[in-house]
N, C-alpha and C positions, 0 to 999 in steps of 0.2 A: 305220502303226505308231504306236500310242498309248502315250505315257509318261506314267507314274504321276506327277503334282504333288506332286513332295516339296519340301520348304519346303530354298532356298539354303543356310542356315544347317546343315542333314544330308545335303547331296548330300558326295561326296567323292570321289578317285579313288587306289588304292592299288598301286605297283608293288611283288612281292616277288620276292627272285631267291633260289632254294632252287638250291645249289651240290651238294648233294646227290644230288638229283632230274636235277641239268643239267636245269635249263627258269625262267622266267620267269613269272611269273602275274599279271598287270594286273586289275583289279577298277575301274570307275566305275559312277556311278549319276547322274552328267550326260549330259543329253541331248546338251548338243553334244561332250562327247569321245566318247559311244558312237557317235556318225556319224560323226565323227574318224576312231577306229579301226576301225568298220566298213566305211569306206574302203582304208581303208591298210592291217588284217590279216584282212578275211574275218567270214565267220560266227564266233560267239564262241563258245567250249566252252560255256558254261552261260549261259542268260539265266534270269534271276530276275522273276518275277510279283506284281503286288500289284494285287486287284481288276480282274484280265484287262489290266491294263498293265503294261509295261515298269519295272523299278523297278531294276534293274542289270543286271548283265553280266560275265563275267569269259571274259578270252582264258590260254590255257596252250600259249605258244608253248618248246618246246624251244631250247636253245642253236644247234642244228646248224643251224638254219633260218632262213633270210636277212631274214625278218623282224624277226629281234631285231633287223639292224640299225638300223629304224626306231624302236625303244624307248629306243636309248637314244644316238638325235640330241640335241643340246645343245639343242633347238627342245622337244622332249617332256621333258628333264631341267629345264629349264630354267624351261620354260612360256610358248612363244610366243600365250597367245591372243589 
């Protein structure tokens, strides 16, 4: 798996919780949180390409699903890296 060399200064990673929808939506474009959470929630809803590499990723995990509870440990809110 080859990821796209985006310059640190525009990598970013964004949780948003649509209370709406009941689901959660996680968005990064760091290499090591997308291993992070490819780890720990699976394949991702949508991987994002830029010149046939990896340039982000976004998981859409539902409330009802026990992986949110990994979302929103004090380690991932927090930022244990």
């Amino acid at each position: 798996m080859n990821f796209y060399d985006t310059s640190l200064e525009e990598q970013e990673t964004t949780t948003n919780i649509d209370y709406f929808k009941k689901e959660t939506i996680i968005y990064t474009s760091r290499k090591t949180i997308y291993n992070r959470y490819l780890k720990a929630l699976g394949k991702p809803t949508q991987t994002y390409y830029t010149n046939k590499k990896i340039s982000g990723a976004k998981w859409v995990i539902p409330f009802n699903d026990k992986r949110v509870n990994y979302l929103f440990s004090k380690t991932i809110l927090i930022g244990g890296l």
